[in-house]
C-alpha positions in Angstrom: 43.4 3.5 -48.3 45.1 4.8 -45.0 44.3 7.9 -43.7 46.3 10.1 -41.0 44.8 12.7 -38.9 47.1 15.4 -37.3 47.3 15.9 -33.2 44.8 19.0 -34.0 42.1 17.3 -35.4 41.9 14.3 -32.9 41.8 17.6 -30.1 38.9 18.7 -31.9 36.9 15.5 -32.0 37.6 14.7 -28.2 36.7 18.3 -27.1 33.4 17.7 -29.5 32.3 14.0 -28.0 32.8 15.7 -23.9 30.6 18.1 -25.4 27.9 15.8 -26.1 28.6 13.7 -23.3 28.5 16.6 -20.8 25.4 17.8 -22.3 23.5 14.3 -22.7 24.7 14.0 -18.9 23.3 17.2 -17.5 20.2 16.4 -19.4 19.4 13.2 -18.4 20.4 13.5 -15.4 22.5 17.2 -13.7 19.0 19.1 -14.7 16.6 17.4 -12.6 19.5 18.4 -9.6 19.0 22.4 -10.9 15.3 22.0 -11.2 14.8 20.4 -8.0 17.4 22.9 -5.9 15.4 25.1 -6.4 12.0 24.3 -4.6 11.9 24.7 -0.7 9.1 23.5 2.2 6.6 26.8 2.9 7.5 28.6 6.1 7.3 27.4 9.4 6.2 31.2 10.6 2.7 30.5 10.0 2.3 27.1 11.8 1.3 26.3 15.3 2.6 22.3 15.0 6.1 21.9 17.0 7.1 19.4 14.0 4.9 19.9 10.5 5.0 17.0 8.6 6.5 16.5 5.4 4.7 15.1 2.3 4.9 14.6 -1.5 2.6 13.8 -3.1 3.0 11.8 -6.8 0.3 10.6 -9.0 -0.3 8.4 -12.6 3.1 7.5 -13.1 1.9 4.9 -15.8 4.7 2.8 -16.2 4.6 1.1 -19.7 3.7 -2.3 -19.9 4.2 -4.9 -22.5 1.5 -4.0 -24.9 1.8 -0.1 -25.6 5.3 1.9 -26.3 8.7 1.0 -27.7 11.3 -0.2 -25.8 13.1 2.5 -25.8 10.6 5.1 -24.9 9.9 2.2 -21.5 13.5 3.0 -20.6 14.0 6.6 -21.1 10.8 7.6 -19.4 11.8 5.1 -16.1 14.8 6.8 -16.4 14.0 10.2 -16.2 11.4 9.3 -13.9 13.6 7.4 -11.5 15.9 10.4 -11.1 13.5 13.0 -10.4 12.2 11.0 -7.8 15.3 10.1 -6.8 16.8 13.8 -6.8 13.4 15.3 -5.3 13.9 12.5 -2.0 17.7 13.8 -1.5 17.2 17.2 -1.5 13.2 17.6 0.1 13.4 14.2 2.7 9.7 14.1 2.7 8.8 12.2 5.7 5.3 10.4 4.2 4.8 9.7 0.1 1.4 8.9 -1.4 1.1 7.9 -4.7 -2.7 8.3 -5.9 -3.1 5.9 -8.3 -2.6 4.4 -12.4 1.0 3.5 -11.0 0.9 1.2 -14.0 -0.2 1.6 -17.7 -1.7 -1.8 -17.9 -1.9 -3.3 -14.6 -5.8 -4.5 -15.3 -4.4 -6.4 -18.2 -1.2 -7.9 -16.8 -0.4 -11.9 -16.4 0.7 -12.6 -12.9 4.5 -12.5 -15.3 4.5 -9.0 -16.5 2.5 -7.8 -13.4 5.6 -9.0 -11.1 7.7 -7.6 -13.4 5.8 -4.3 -13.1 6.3 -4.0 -9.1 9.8 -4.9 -9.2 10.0 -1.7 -11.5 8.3 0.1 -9.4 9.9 -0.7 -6.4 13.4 -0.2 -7.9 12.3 3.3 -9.2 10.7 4.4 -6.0 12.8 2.7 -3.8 13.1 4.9 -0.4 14.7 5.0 2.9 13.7 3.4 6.1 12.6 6.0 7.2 10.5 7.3 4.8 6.7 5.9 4.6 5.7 5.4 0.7 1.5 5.1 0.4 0.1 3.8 -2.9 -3.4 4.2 -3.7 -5.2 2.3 -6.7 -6.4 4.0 -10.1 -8.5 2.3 -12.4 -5.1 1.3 -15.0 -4.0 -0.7 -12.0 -7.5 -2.5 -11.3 -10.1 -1.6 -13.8 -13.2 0.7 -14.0 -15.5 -0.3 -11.4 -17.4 -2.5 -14.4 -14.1 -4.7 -14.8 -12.4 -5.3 -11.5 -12.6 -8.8 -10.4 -11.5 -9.6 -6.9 -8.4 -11.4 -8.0 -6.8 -7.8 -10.0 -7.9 -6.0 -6.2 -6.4 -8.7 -4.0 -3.5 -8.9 -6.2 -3.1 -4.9 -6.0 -3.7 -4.5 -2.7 -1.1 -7.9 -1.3 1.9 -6.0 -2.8 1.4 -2.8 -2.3 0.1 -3.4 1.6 -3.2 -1.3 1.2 -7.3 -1.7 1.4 -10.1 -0.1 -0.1 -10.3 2.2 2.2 -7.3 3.6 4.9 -6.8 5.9 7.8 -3.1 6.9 8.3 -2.2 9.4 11.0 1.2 10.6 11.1 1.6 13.7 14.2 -2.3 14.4 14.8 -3.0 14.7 10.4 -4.8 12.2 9.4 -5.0 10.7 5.8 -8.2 8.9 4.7 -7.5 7.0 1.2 -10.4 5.6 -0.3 -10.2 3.6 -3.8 -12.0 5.6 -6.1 -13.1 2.3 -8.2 -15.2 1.4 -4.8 -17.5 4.2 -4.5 -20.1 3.5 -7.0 -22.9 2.7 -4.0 -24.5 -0.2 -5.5 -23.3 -2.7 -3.0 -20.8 -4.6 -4.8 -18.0 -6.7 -3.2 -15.5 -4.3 -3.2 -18.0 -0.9 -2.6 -20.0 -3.0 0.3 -16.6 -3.4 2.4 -15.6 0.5 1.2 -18.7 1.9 2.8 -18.6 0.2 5.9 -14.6 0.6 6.5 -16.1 4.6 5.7 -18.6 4.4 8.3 -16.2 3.3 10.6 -13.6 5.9 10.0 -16.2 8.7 9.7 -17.2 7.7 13.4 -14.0 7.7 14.9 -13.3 11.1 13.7 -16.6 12.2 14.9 -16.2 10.7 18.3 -12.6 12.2 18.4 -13.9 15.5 17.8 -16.6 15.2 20.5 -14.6 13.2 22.6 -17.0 13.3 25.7 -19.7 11.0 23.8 -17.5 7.8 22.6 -15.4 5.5 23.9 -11.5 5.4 24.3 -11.5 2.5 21.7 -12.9 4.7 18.9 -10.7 7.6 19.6 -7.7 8.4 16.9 -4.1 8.2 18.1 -3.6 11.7 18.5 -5.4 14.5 18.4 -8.6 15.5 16.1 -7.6 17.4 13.0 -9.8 17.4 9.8 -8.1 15.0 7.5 -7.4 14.9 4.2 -8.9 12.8 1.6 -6.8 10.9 -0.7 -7.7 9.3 -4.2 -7.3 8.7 -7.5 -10.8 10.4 -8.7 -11.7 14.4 -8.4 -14.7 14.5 -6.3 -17.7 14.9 -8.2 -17.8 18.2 -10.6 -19.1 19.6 -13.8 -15.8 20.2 -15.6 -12.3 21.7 -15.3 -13.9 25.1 -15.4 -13.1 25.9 -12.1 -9.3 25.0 -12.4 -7.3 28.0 -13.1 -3.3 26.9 -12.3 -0.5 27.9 -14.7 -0.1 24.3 -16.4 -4.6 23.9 -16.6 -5.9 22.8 -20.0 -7.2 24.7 -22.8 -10.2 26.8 -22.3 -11.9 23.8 -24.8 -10.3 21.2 -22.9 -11.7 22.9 -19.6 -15.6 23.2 -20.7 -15.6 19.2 -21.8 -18.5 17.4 -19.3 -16.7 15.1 -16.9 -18.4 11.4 -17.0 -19.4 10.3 -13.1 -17.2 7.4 -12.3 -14.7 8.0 -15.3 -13.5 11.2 -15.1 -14.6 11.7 -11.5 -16.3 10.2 -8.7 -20.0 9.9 -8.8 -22.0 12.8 -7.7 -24.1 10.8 -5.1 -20.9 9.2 -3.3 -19.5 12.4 -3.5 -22.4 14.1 -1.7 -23.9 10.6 0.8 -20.9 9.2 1.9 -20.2 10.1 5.4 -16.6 10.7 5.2 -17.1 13.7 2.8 -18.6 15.6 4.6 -15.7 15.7 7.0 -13.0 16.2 4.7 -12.2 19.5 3.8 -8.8 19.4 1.7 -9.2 16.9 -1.0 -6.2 16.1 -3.0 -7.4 15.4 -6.2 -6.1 13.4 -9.2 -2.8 15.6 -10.6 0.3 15.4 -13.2 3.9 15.3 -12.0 5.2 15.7 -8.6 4.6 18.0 -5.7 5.9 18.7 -2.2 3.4 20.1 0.4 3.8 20.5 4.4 1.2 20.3 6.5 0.4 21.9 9.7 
């Protein structure tokens, strides 16, 4: 059986399938440009640095391996990650990027195949410019729980991705100390032994830079002293969520729930005896989604 459809009705489809496609387009991809417009850098006014520096600051992106999620739900989540990563670099031009850890779903479990495979994701995704400096630091989906990291996941980790256990990056007298959270267990194994004393080290060339008449120019920081920041993928040590009180916090339930030291955060005696912590005074700790900070 032929059918014939008049002039009008053929109008009528076309105008309906732009419809969908305009609206699939600003969707997937027009609304992260609308979103994104709208956030700005905090004032200048306040700020006695000549040049702040710019940061974002990204964390547990969890990109799906090959054992959990559909195929489909892998793309559409890179996807929309991708552009609001993407977006957020055009319009913000951070000048540093730290990604704090879990940049993979199953990174401990990963053959040397699907792990590759992994960071050429990644690197597509988060692709930046030259002249923006991207800083990942390791979570326990990329490595293990302290109990299950061998040194060939932490080697493997920390040969791509160009990092260490433990990290001081200055950028315009701020410093950044990243510490692997997995590290700080203080019982002296392979990977907490070379934490603490790359932490001693750090924590003495901050000291010697703030009293810079009692060390020597070779332990002084390039720039000036400024109390740094401490970067990882683990809260410092605390009770609960209690204390958390932004718009997007969990549930009053979710908030009283015991956190389990060196799970949920890091353990209460590294928090309190490692040297480093008692210099750090802005702790970025372990968050959802994406934020842009500046930093005086």
């Amino acid at each position: 059986m032929i059918k014939y459809f008049s002039l009008t009705t053929i109008k009528k489809f076309a105008l309906y399938l732009l419809c969908i496609i305009g609206l699939l387009f600003f969707c997937e991809y027009g609304i992260f440009y609308v979103v994104l417009s709208q956030c700005n850098w905090p004032s200048d006014r306040n700020m006695t640095s000549e040049q702040p520096v710019k940061v974002m600051f990204l964390a547990d992106t969890h990109l799906l391996g090959t054992r959990k999620g559909h195929s489909l739900d892998k793309m559409i989540r890179e996807w929309e990650m991708g552009c609001a990563f993407q977006t957020a670099i055009k319009f913000h031009k951070p000048e540093l990027i730290f990604i704090l850890g879990d940049l993979f779903d199953e990174g401990l479990w990963s053959s040397e195949k699907d792990f590759n495979s992994y960071v050429e994701t990644f690197k597509y995704l988060f692709s930046v410019p030259s002249d923006i400096k991207l800083y990942a630091i390791v979570g326990n989906h990329d490595i293990g729980f302290h109990y299950s990291i061998t040194p060939h996941l932490e080697k493997r980790f920390n040969k791509i991705f160009n990092t260490s256990p433990v990290e001081l990056i200055s950028r315009r007298n701020v410093h950044f100390v990243s510490i692997n959270s997995m590290a700080m267990e203080m019982d002296g194994c392979f990977l907490c032994h070379a934490a603490k004393l790359k932490l001693n080290i750090i924590s003495k060339r901050l000291k010697c830079s703030e009293n810079n008449n009692k060390c020597s120019k070779t332990m002084m920081l390039d720039g000036n002293y400024s109390k740094p920041i401490l970067l990882q993928h683990f809260p410092l040590y605390r009770k609960n969520d209690m204390e958390c009180n932004e718009p997007d916090s969990a549930p009053f339930k979710e908030k009283e729930k015991p956190f389990r030291e060196g799970w949920d955060c890091l353990r209460k005696d590294a928090t309190e005896k490692s040297p480093p912590t008692r210099t750090v005074v802005s702790i970025l700790q372990r968050t959802q989604g994406l934020n842009t900070t500046k930093i005086n």
